[in-house]
N, C-alpha and C positions, 0 to 999 in steps of 0.2 A: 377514588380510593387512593390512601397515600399509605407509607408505611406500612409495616410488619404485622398482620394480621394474628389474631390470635390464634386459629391455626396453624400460621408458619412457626410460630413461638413453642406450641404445645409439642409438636413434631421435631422440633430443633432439640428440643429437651428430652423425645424419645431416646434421641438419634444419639444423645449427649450419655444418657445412661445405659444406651447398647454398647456402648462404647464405638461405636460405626463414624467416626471422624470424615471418610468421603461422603454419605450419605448424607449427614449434617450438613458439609460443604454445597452435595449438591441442590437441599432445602433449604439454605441462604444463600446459592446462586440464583434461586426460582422462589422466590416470592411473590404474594398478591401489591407488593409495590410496584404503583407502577411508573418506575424504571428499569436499566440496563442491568444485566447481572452485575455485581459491583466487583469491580479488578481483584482486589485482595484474595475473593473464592473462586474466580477464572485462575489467577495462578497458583494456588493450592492445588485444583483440581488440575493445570498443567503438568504442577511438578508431580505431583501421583502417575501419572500417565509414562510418566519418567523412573517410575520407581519400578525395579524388578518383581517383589511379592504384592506387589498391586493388582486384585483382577479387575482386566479391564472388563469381562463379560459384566462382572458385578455393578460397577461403576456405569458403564451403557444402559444397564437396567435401570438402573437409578434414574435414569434421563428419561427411558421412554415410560416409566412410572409415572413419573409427573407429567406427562404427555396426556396421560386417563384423567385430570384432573378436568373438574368444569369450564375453571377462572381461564379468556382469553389470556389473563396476564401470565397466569405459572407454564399454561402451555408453551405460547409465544417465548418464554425466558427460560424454558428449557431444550426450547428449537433454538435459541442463541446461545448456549452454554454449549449445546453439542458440536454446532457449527465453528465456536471459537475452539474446540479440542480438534476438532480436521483443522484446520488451520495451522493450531501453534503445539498443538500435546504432539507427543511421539507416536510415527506412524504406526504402530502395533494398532493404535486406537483404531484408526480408521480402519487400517488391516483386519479384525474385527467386526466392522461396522458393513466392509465391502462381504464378509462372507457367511453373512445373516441371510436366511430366505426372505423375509420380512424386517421391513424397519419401522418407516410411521405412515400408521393408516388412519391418517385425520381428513380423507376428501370427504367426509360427511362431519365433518364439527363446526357447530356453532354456538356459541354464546349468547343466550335469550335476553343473559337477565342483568347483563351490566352495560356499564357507560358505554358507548364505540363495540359494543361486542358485537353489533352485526359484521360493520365495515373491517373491526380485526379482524372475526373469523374467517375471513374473505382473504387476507395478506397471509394468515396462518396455514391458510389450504397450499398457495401458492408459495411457500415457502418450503412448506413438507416433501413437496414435491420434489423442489431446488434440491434436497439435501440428499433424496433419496436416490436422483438422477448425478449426485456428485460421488454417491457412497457404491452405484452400477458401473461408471465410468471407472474407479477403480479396479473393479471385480475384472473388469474387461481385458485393461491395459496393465495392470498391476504398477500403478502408477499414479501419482497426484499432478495433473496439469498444471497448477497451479505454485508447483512448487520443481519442476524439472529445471534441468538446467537448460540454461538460454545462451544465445547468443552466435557466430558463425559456426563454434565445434557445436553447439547444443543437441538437444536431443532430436527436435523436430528437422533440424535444418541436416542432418547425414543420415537421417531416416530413409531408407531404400523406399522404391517405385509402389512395391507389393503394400509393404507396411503402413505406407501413408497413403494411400487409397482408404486403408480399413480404419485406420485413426481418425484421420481428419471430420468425419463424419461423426464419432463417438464424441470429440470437442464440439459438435453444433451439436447433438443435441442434451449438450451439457448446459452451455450459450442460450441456448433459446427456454431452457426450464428457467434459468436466473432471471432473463430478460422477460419473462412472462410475470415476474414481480409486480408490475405494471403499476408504481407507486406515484403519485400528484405529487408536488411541494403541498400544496393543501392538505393532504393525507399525510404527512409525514410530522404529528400532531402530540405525539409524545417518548418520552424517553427510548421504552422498548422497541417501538417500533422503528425509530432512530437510529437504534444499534443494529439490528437486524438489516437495515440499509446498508450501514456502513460496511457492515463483512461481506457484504452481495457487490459494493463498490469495489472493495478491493481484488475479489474473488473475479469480477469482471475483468479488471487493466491484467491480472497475472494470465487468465483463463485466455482472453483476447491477444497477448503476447504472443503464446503458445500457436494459438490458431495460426496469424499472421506468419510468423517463422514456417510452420507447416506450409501454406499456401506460397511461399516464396520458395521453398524447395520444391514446393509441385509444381510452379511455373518455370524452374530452372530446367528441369526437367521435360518438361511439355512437350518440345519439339521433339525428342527423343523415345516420346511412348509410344504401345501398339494401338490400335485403334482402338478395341474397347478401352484400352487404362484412358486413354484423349478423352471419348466419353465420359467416363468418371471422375476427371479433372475439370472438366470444363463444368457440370453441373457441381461441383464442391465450389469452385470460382465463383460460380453467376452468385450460391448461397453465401459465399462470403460476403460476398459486393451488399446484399441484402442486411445482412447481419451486422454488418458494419456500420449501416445507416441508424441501425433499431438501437445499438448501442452508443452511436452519437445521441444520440433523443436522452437516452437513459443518462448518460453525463450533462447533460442539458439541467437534469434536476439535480444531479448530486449538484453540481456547481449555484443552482438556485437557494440550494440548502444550507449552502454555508461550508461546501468542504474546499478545501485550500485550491484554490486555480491550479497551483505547482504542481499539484500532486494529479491532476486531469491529464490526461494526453491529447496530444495535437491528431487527429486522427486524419491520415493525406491517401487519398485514394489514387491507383492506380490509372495512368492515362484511359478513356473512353476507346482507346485505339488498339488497345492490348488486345478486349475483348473480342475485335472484331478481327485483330490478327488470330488468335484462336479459334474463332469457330471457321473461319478459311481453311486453316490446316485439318481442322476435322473432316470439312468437307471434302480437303481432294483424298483427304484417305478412305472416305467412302464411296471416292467414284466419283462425287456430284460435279459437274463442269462451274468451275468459281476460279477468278481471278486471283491467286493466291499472290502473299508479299513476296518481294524478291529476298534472298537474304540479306544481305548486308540491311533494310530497311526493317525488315521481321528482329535482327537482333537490337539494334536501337531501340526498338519500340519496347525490347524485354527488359533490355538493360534501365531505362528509366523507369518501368514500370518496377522492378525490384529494387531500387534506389528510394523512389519514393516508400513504398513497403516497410524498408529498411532502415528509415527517417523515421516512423511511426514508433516502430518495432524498440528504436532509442527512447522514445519519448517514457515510454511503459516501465522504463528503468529508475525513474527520479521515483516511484513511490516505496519501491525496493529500499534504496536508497537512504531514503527518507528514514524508512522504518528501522533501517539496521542504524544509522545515526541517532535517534532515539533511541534504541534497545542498549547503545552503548552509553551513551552520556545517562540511562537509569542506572547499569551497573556500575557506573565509577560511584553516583551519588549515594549508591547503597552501601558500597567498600570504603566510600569516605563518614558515613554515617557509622561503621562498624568502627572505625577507626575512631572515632572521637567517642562513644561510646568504652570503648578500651581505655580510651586514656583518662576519663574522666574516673570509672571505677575501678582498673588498676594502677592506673600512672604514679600515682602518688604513692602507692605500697610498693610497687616495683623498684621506685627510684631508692627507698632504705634512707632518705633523710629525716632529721629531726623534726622537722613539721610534716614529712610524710607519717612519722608514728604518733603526732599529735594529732593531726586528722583522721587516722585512723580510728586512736583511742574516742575521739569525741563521738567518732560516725557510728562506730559501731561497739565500744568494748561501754561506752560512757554508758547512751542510752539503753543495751538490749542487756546490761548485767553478764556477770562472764559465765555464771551457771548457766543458765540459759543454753549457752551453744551445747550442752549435754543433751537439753530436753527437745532443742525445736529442731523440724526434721530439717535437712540440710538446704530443703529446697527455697523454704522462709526466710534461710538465712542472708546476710544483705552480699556477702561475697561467696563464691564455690570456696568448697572445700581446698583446694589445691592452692589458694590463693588465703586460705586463713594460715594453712598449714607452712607457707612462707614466712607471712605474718608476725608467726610465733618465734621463727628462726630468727626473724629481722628484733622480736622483743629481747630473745636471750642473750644475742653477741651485744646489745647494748645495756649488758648486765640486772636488769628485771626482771626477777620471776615472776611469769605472766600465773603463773597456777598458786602464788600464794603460800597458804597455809593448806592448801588441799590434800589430805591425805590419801595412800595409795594403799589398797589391801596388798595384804602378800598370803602365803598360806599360811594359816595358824599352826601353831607351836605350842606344845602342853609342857614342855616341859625346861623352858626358859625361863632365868629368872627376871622376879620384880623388876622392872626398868627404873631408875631414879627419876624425882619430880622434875618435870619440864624446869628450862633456864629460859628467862623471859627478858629481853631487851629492855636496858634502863635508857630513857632518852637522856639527853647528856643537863638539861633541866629537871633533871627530875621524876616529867611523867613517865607513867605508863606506856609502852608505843605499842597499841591493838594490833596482831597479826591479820591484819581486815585488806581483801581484795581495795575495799572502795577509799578507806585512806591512801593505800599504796597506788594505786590509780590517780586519784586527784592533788598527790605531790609530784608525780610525775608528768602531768600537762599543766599544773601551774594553777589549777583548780582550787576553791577552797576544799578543807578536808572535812568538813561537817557539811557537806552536799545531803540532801535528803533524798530519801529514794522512794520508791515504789515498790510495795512489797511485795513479791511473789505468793501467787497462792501455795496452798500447801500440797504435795506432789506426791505420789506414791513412785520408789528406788527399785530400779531391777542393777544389781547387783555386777561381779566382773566374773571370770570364768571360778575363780575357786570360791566365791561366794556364799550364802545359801542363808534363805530368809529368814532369821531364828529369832526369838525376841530375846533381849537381853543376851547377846551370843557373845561370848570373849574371842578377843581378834587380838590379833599383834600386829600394831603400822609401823611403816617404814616413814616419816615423814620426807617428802624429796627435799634434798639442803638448800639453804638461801644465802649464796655468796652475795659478795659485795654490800652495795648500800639500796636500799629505799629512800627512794626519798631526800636522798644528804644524807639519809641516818643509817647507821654501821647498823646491823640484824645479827644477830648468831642464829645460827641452825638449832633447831630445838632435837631434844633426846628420844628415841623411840622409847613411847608408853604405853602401856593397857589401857583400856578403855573399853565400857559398856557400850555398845553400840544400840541406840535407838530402830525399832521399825521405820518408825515415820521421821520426813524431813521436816526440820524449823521452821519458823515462818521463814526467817531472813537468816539463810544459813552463813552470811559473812558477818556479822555482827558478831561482838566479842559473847563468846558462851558461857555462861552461867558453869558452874562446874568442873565435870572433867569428860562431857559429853563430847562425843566428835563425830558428825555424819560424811557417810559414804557418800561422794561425786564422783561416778564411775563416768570418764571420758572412754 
């Protein structure tokens, strides 16, 4: 099965006319494609997670909705949608997620009736689990291991005696739910299940970080505990030693799979000698008769043995690293994308040069006609409003009246007299010179003036505030004045007149008018 099923389609289009924009998102992050949820709705659905009137309960339900679905695929890719928001959304999410009685109860799903749907439902079980042992170890600690701070101050490493007794434990069996994954390079056979790897890969080197750090402060510690805390360290130790092995294995395959060597860590076990200097000291503090180390030999043995630890503990930092070196060189490529985007649609009008107003004129005043920008809503239009509204400023000071012959209602008047007949421009040959938007346009970028156009259909006029839709109504315009020239060619301002004002718009309301009709373009 490839592609967008036509269920995911029907659903996106619900979702489209609920107006519910995360739900959508999260029904093209979890499609029956099967592939990886695709980036662009892993980050919509980040940045929601980031948004304050966003709810998350809403959003989590969205995810464990599509969890009910049949398809291994929508299930499995809405257990990777969740798992990428613990990860990279804002911890409110998980926050959330940790104080739900219930999260995902799929250890009885199976998939009868598609390609791989036994063998995923098998990865699906054991994934659910992962998620819901990562979403308890929250609730616990009120904390993400995988995101604490690391290092000598870190969190694990100045954790008192008491508190890291009770953690350390809550990190295995965080560890051991992931590493129960238990996935082949053979098994690792298409997209979804691929990504799903991946975030268990990284979840592993952060989650294994943590551990280690912990286990290094318990050993610094060691000779200085009571008898039972020695007990409870020594059996946290021995499970490390074990757990350390299970996830070498586990790196065995990320690296067969194809994930970057760099990004793998060196994993250096502690000397075989440490072990057996600890269970000595246990023993004399229970009495038992046993050969213990002397000191100065007991602290050598610890001192390498956290050295090596501590060699490891560095290595778990390249993929950190890594990841913030990429999350940086996306955001400059997107700031430098913003930026050339700006310059291409405003550079030219910003700068106010004569071929910035010639490109303008061509880009936008040539082809969309200048009524137009009355009728179409602002969003269609090719520049924002703020940036037309420059535009016009940058048309005026270089002497062009961009609006023409367009007249401006004013309120009517009954008892003004007759106005004298319009004074009309003799061009200095002779003709006629039309008060026409579209000649005045195409002398001014050098265009011919019998350009043909495209008609606009015919439009029904809502009017300006003193208005009112009368047929045959007498108005009195103000025409606005037209200094300077068109064109080369000197214009006089014409004389306010009466005029019958039509209902309806012209075909081609800049064309010269028959008569003494003149229609309303309420800007």
């Amino acid at each position: 099965m490839s592609g967008q099923s036509i269920t995911d389609r029907i659903t996106a289009a619900q979702h489209s006319m609920t107006g519910s924009a995360i739900s959508k998102a999260v029904c093209k992050a979890t499609t029956h494609e099967v592939s990886g949820p695709k980036k662009k709705h892993l980050d919509y659905l980040i940045h929601c997670t980031n948004e304050m009137n966003v709810n998350i309960p809403q959003l989590a339900d969205t995810l464990f909705e599509r969890t009910a679905n049949s398809s291994w695929v929508v299930v499995f890719k809405a257990l990777i949608t969740t798992h990428h928001l613990m990860m990279y959304g804002n911890e409110r999410f998980i926050q959330y997620l940790a104080s739900r009685n219930t999260l995902f109860n799929l250890n009885n799903f199976l998939d009868k009736g598609a390609l791989q749907g036994y063998d995923m439902s098998t990865f699906i079980r054991r994934y659910s689990r992962y998620l819901n042992e990562k979403a308890m170890s929250y609730r616990l600690v009120a904390v993400d291991f995988t995101k604490m701070k690391r290092g000598i101050d870190g969190v694990m490493r100045t954790m008192n005696t008491e508190k890291l007794i009770k953690t350390l434990p809550i990190i295995q069996n965080q560890l051991d739910a992931l590493l129960d994954f238990q996935a082949n390079p053979n098994e690792l056979t298409n997209g979804v299940i691929n990504s799903a790897f991946m975030l268990l890969f990284k979840d592993s080197i952060r989650l294994f970080a943590a551990y280690n750090e912990g286990v290094i402060n318990l050993l610094e510690k060691y000779f200085d505990m009571k008898k039972n805390q020695c007990k409870d360290a020594l059996d946290i130790y021995k499970k490390f030693l074990y757990r350390m092995t299970k996830l070498s294995e586990f790196l065995k395959v990320a690296e067969q799979v194809g994930i970057d060597q760099g990004d793998i860590p060196d994993l250096s076990q502690a000397p075989s000698s440490l072990l057996e200097a600890l269970e000595q000291h246990l023993a004399s503090l229970e009495g038992k008769k046993t050969k213990e180390l002397n000191a100065d030999t007991r602290a050598s043995t610890l001192s390498n043995a956290v050295s090596s630890l501590s060699s490891t503990g560095m290595s778990f930092s390249r993929m950190d690293e890594k990841e913030k070196q990429q999350a940086l060189e996306e955001e400059q490529a997107r700031l430098q994308a913003l930026k050339v985007t700006h310059f291409i649609l405003f550079g030219q009008i910003v700068s106010g040069s004569k071929r910035a107003l010639d490109l303008a004129f061509r880009s936008v005043f040539l082809p969309a006609r200048m009524p137009l920008l009355a009728a179409i809503p602002i969003k269609n239009a090719v520049f924002p409003y703020t940036h037309l509204t420059r535009l016009f400023t940058l048309i005026s000071s270089s002497g062009f009246d961009a609006l023409g012959d367009l007249l401006k209602p004013t309120v009517p008047t009954h008892t003004a007299p007759p106005p004298p007949p319009p004074q009309v421009a003799i061009h200095p040959g002779g003709k006629l010179l039309a008060n026409d938007l579209d000649s005045s346009l195409a002398n001014l970028v050098g265009s011919e003036p019998d350009m043909q156009w495209n008609q606009p259909g015919e439009k029904k006029l809502t009017g300006g505030q003193n208005w009112q839709n009368k047929t045959m109504s007498t108005t009195q315009w103000s025409p606005a004045p037209m200094m300077g020239q068109m064109g080369g060619v000197p214009v006089m301002a014409p004389q306010p007149m009466m005029y019958n004002q039509p209902v309806l718009r012209p075909t081609n309301p800049f064309a010269p008018m028959p008569g003494a009709q003149v229609t309303l373009i309420h800007f």
